[in-house]
N, C-alpha and C positions, 0 to 999 in steps of 0.2 A: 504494500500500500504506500502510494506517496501522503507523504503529509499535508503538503503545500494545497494538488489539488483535490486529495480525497479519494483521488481514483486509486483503485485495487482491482487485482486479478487474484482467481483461482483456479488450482491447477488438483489433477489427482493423480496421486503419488502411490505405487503397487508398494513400496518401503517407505519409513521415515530414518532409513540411513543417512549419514552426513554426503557419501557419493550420490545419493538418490534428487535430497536437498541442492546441493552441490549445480547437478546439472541442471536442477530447474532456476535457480536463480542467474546461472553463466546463461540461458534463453532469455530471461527478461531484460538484464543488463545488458544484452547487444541489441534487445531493441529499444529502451530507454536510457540506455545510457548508465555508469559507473556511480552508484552515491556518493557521497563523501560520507556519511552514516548508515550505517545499519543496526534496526532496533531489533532486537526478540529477544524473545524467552528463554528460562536457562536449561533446554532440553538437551538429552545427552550429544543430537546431534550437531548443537551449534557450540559445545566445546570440546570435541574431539582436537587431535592432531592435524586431520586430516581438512577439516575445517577454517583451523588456525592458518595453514598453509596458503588454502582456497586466498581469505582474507589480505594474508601479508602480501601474496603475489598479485592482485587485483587493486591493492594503495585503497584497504577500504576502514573507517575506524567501525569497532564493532562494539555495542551498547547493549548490555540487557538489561532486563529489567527489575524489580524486587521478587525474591522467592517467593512464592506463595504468597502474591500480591498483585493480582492480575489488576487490579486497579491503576498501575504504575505503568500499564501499555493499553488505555483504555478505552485509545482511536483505536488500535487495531481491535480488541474485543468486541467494544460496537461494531465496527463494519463485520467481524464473522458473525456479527447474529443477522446484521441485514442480509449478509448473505445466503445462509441457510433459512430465512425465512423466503425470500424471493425463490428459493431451489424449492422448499415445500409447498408453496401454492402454485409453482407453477405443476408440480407434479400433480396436486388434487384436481389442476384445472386440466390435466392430459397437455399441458402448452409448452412450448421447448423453453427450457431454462435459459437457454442463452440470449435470446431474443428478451426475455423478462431483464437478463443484467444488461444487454445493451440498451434496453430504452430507461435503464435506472442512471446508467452512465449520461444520458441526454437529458436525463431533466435537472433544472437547475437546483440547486442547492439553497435551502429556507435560511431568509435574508440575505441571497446575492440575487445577482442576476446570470448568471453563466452554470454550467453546469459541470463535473467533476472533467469531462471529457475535452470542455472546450478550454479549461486551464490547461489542462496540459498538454495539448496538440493544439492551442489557438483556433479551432476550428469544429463544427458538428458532425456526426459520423451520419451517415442514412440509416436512417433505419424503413421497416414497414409503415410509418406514418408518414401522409405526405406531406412533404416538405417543399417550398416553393425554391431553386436553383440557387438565389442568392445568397439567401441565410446558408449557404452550405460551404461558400467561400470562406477561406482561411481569413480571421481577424484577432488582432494581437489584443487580449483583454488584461487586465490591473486589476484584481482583487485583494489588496494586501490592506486595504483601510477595513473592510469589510470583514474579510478574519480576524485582525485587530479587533473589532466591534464583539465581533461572536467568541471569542475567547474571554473577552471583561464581561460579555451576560451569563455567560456560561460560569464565570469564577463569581459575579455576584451570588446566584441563589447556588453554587454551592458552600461558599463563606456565612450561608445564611447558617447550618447545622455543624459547620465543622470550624475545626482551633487547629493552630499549631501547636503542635506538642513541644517541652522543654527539650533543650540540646543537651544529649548526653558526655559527659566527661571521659577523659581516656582513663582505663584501669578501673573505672566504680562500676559496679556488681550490679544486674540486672537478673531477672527470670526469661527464659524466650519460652515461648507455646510448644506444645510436641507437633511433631511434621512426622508423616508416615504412619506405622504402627503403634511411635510411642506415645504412652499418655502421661507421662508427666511432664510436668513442665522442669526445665534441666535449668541449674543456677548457669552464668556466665557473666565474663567480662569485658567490658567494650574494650578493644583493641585501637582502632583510629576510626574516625568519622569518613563517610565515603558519600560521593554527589547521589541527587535524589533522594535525602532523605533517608539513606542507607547507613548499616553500621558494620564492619567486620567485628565478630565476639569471639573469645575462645569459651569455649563450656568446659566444666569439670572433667571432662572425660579425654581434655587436651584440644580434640576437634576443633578448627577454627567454620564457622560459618561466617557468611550475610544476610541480613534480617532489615529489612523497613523499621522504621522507627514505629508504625504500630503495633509491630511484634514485641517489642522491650517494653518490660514492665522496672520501673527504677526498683531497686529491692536496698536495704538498709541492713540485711547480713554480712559478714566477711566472705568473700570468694577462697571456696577450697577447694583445691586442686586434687581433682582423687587420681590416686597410682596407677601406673602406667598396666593398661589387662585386667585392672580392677583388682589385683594382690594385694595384701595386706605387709604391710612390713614387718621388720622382726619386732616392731615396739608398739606394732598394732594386734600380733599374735598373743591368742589366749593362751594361757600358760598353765598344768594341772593343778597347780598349788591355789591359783585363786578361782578356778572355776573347778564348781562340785560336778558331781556327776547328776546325771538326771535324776536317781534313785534317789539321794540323799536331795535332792531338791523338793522334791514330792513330799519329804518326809518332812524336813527341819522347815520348811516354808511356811512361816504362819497365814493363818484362812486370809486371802484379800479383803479388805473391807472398799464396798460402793463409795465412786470417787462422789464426792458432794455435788449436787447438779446446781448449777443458777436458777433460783427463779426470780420470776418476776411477778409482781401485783399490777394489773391496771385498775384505773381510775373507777372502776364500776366494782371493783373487788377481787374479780376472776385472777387466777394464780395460771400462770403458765413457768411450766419445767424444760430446762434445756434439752434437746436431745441427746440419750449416751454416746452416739457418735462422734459427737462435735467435741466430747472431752479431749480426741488425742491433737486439738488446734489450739492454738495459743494465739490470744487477741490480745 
């Protein structure tokens, strides 16, 4: 997708290999021409080797975006839903898809007057509609006040629900969210500050990741670094002399007694008790 005029292609791809990606992007750049940027996501095939290579031999800078923050590429995720919604009605309608993206390509775009197709070829494509000879002639159009316009309405109402969050300091201790399988959330420490709102952290477990600033929670514990495989040291090892055996545990263990629950009284009289679960959290 270009940015500037909006316009975007899609292609279907038998692999999502980096070789597969690879040649479909070396087709469009010889008909569009070389970026100087390239944005996406951080899937395994646009950091491969082979990738990287693709990149440095084409003089291309290459940008992705926040993990697990598809928010941070969120022209391109709108335009893939307009486009799989144009692919499904035109399937419910039996009508060729292509013909439904080229006449999306020809209408103009809310609040300009040009359409995504005529930015960036200066010019209208024919389609099935008819069209009178002249409009069809190449004409060099100027919509950069008009984006300017629709980027400040677009950041007024969404300034209206959201803040900036406070900048994180190097070295102070955060929580990140689990990603993947895990569910907890793993302590870590911010490393250095990175553009867009990004942060490189290392987590306890050494790992260094990238996280969006909405992923970091500020946390006010010390950061501890757990050992390397998750081994215990020789000064973290139990030793027979101070730990009984289960037998003699069972036995010399006097009965638990019920940890005291909170309650509370409301103003009508009603007693509410804390739940036992909530005992093993400290507020």
């Amino acid at each position: 997708m270009d940015y500037y005029s909006n316009y975007w292609e899609t292609n279907r791809l038998l692999t999502t290999t980096s070789e597969e990606v690879v040649k479909m992007l070396k087709a469009h750049f010889a008909r569009y021409g070389i970026p100087d940027i390239l944005i996406s996501d951080n899937g395994p095939q646009f950091s491969s080797s082979y990738f990287r290579t693709f990149i440095r031999k084409w003089d291309i800078t290459h940008k992705t975006s926040s993990p697990g923050y598809p928010q941070s590429n969120g022209k391109v995720e709108n335009n893939i839903k307009t486009a799989k919604n144009l692919m499904k009605k035109a399937d419910r309608a039996n009508a060729d898809p292509w013909l439904a993206i080229l006449d999306f390509r020809n209408t103009p775009t809310q609040g300009m007057t040009t359409s995504p197709v005529q930015r960036l070829m200066s010019r209208r494509t024919r389609t099935l509609l008819t069209t009178a000879t002249s409009l069809l002639k190449p004409k060099v159009t100027q919509e950069l006040e008009a984006l300017r316009q629709s980027k400040e309405r677009q950041k007024k109402y969404y300034d209206r629900t959201a803040g900036d969050l406070p900048e994180l300091k190097e070295h102070q201790t955060v929580r990140i969210p689990p990603f993947g399988r895990s569910q907890e959330w793993q302590q870590a420490k911010v490393i250095r500050q990175l553009p867009n709102r990004s942060y490189n952290v290392e987590a306890a477990n050494g790992r260094t990741y990238r996280r969006n600033r909405v992923h970091l929670i500020e946390s006010k514990e010390t950061f501890c670094k757990q050992p390397i495989g998750g081994s215990m040291t020789e000064l973290e090892l139990p030793t027979k002399q101070t730990t009984p055996s289960k037998k003699t545990q069972e036995t010399t263990a006097p009965p638990s007694k019920p940890i005291p629950q909170k309650t509370v009284t409301t103003r009508r009289g009603r007693t509410i008790n804390k739940p036992v679960y909530l005992n093993d959290f400290l507020f």
